[in-house]
N, C-alpha and C positions, 0 to 999 in steps of 0.2 A: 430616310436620313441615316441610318443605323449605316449600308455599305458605303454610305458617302463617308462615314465617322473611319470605318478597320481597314479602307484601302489604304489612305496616308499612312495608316500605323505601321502595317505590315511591308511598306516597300523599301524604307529605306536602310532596316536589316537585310531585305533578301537582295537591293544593289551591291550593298556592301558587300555579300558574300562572294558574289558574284564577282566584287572586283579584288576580292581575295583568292577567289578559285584564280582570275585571272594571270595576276600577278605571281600568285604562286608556279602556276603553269609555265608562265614567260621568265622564271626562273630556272625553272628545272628545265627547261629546253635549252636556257643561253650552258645552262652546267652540263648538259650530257653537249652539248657544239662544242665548249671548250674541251670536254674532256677526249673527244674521238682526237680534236687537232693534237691535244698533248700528248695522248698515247703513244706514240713512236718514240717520243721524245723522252718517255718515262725515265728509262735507266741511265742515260742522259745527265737528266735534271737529279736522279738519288746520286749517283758518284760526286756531282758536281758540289751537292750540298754536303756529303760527306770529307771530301776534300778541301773545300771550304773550312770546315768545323777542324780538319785537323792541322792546316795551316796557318789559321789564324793565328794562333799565338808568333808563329814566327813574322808575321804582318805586323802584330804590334809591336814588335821590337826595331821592323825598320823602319814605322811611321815616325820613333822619334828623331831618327836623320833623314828620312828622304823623303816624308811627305806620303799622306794618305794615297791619293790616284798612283803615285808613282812607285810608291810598294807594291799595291796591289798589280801594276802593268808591269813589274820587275818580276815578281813569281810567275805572274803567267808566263812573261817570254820565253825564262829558264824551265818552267814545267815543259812548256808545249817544247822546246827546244831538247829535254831529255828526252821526250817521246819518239817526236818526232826523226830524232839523228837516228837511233841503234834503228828505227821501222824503215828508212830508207835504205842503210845499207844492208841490211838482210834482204830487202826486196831487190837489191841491186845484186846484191851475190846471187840469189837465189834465181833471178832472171838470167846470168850471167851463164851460169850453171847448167841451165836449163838449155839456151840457146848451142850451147859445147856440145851438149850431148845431142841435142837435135841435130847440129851439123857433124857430128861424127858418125851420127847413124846416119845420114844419106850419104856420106862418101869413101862411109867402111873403114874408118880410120878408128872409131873407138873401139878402143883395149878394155878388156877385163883381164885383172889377175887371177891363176889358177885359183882352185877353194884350196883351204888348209886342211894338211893332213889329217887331222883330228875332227873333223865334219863327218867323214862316212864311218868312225866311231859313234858319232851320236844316236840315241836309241830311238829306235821305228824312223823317223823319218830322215835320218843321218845320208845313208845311200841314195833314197833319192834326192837329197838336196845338193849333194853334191855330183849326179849326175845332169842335174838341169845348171848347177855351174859350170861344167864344164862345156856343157852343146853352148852355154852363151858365151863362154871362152873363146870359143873355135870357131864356131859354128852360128854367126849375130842373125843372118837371115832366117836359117832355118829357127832358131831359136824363139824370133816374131813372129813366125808362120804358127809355132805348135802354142807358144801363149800368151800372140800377139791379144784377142780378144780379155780374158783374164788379166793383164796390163792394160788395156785399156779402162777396165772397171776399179783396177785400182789408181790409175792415174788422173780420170775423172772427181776420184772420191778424194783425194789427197788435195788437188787445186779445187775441190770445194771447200775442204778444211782450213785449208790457208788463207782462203777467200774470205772466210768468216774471223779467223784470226786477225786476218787484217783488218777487219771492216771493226774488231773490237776495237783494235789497238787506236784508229782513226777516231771512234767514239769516246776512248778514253782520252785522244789530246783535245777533242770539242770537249769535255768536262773538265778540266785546265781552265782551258776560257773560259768557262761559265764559272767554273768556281772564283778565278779571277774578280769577276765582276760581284760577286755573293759578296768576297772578302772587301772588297772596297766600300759596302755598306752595310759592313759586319754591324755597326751598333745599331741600326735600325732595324736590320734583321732579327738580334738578339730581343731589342723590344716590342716586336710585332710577338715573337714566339713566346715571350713571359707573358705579354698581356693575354693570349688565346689560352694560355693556360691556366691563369688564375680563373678568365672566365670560365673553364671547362671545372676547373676543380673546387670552382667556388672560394679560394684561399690565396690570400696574396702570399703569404709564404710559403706556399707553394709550388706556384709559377716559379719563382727562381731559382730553388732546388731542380726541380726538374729539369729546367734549360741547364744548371751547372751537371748534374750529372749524366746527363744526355752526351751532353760536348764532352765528359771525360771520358764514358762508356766509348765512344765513339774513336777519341784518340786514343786510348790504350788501345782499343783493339787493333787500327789502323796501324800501332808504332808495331806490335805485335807480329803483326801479318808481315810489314815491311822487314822488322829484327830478325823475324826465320826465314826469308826471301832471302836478305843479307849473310848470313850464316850460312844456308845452304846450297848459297850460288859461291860463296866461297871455297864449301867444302866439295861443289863440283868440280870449281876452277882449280886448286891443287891438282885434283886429278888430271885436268885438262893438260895443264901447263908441265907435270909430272911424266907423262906421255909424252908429249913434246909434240902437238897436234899443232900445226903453223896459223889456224883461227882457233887457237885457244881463247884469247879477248875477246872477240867476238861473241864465240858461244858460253862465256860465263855470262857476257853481259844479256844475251836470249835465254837466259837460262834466270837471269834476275828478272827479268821483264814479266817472264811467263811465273813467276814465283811471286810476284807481287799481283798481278791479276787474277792469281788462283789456277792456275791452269799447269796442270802437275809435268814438273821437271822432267819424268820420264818419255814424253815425246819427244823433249832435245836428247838426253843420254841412251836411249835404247839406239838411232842409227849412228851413233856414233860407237856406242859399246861391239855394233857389228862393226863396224870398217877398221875399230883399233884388232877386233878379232882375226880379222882377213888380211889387215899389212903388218901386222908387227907379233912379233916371237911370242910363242904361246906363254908361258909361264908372266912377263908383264901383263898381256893381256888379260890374264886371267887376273892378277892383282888387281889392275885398272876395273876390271868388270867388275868388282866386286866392292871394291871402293864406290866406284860409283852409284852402284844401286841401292848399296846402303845410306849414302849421302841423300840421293832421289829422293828416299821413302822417309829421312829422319823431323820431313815437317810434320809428321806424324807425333813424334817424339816433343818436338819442341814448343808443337803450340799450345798444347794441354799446360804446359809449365811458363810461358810467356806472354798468352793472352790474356788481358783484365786483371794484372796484376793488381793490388791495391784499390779495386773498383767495390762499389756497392752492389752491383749488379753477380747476384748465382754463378759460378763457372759453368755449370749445363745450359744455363741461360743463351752463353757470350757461346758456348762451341755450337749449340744450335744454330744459333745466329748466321755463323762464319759460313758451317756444312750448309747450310738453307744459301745461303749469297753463291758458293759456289754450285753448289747445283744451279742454280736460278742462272 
C-alpha cells in the first residue's frame, strides 16, 4: 500500500516541472526565431525609435490642427522626401558622370588638364605625381596599360563604398517610415516603456523619470549632432560658394547629409580640395584648402560644447555614446 500511497504524491510536482521546463523551452525558442528574423532589421528599428523620440514633440504640435494619423503621415512624407531628393540626384550625377567618362575613354575624347606647376615641388612624391599626370594628359592608353590594374582595385573599392553609402542612406529613409508609425502611437509607446520600467525598477516614480530623461538625453544629443551638421555644412558651403564651384548646392547639401549620419565631411572636401587645386590659381586654392579643412575637422570643436547641453546625463557619458554610434 505504501508505493500505491508516494506515487500520486510525487507526480504531479514532477508533471509540473516538466511543463515548465516545457513552456520555458517553447519560449526561449519562439525569442531566439524572433530574434534571428529581427536582426538585420536592428539598426533599422534603433534610428527609427530614436527619431521617433526626437520628433515627437514637433508631432504634437501639429496634432492640435491636423490630426493624429495625419501628422504622423505628414513627417513621414517630408522626412523620407528629404532623404530621398538630395540620394537621387547624387546617384543621378554621379551615374551621369560616370557614364562621360566611360564614353570618353572608349572614343579618346577625354581631356585631362596639365598638373599644376607647384606639384613637382612637392616633397618625395611631388615628381612622380606629376609625371603620371602627365602620360594620362597625353598619353590615355598608355597610361591604362601601366595602371590600368591599380585602378581597377581602386575603382572596385570606391563603388563598394558608395554601394554601402547608399544602402545607409536607403536604411535611413525605411527609419522615417518606421519612425513615422512609432510617432503616431507615441502615447502607448511612452506607457508601455513607463510601465516596464517601474516594473524593472520596482518604483513607480521612477518609471517616468526615466522615460522623461531618456526622450531628453536622446534629443539633445540628436539636436546637437544635427546643430554641428548644420554649422559645419555651412562653414563648408561658404567655401564652396566662395570658390565659385557651379555644384556648390549640391555638395553643401552631401556634405549635411553625411554630417548628420556621422560620416566625416572630409570624403566630400578632400576631391574637391584636389580639383579646386588642379583648376584654379594657386594662392585661392590654397585659402580654399585650408578653409575647408579646418571647417571638415571643427565638429571636433563643436560637439564637445553642444552636445547634452542642459542634460542629467555625464558629458563623457553622451561623447562615448555618439564615438560608440559612429563607430557602430
Amino acid at each position: 500500500m505504501q508505493p500505491n500511497v508516494t506515487i500520486p504524491q510525487r507526480a504531479p510536482p514532477l508533471l509540473r516541472m516538466l511543463d515548465s521546463v516545457l513552456q520555458i523551452g517553447l519560449v526561449g525558442l519562439l525569442i531566439f526565431a524572433c530574434s534571428r528574423i529581427i536582426l538585420p532589421f536592428t539598426g533599422i528599428l534603433l534610428w527609427s525609435v530614436i527619431l521617433a523620440v526626437m520628433l515627437y514633440p514637433l508631432h504634437q504640435r501639429l496634432v492640435v490642427r491636423v490630426g493624429n494619423r495625419w501628422s504622423a503621415t505628414l513627417i513621414g512624407l517630408v522626412s523620407v522626401a528629404l532623404m530621398l531628393v538630395p540620394l537621387v540626384m547624387v546617384v543621378t550625377s554621379l551615374g551621369s558622370s560616370i557614364l562621360e567618362f566611360v564614353s570618353g575613354l572608349q572614343d579618346r575624347t577625354l581631356t585631362v588638364p596639365p598638373p599644376p606647376p607647384w606639384l613637382a615641388d612637392f616633397p618625395v612624391v611631388g615628381q612622380k605625381l606629376t609625371d603620371t599626370w602627365v602620360l594620362v594628359a597625353t598619353n590615355m592608353p598608355a597610361a591604362l596599360a601601366k595602371y590600368g590594374k591599380m585602378l581597377g582595385g581602386v575603382a572596385s573599392w570606391l563603388a563598394s563604398f558608395a554601394g554601402g553609402l547608399a544602402a545607409g542612406q536607403l536604411s535611413f529613409v525605411l527609419s522615417f517610415a518606421v519612425a513615422a508609425v512609432l510617432i503616431a502611437y507615441g502615447e502607448g509607446v511612452t506607457e508601455f516603456a513607463t510601465r516596464l520600467l517601474e516594473r524593472i525598477t520596482g518604483s513607480k516614480a521612477q518609471g517616468p523619470r526615466l522615460v522623461a530623461m531618456t526622450a531628453a538625453t536622446i534629443r539633445g544629443v540628436a539636436v546637437g549632432v544635427v546643430g554641428v551638421a548644420v554649422i559645419q555644412s555651412l562653414l563648408i558651403g561658404i567655401g564652396f560658394f566662395a570658390i565659385g564651384l557651379s555644384s556648390a548646392g549640391i555638395l553643401t547639401l552631401v556634405v549635411l547629409l553625411f554630417a548628420i549620419v556621422q560620416v566625416p565631411a572630409l570624403l566630400v572636401t578632400l576631391p574637391v580640395i584636389a580639383y579646386v587645386l588642379a583648376t584654379e590659381a594657386t594662392t585661392p586654392a590654397i585659402i580654399f584648402s585650408i578653409w575647408t579643412v579646418i571647417a571638415g575637422l571643427s565638429d571636433n570643436l563643436l560637439k564637445p560644447l553642444m552636445l547634452g547641453r542642459g542634460l542629467e546625463v555625464p558629458m563623457p557619458i553622451i561623447l562615448i555614446g555618439v564615438i560608440g554610434g559612429m563607430i557602430a
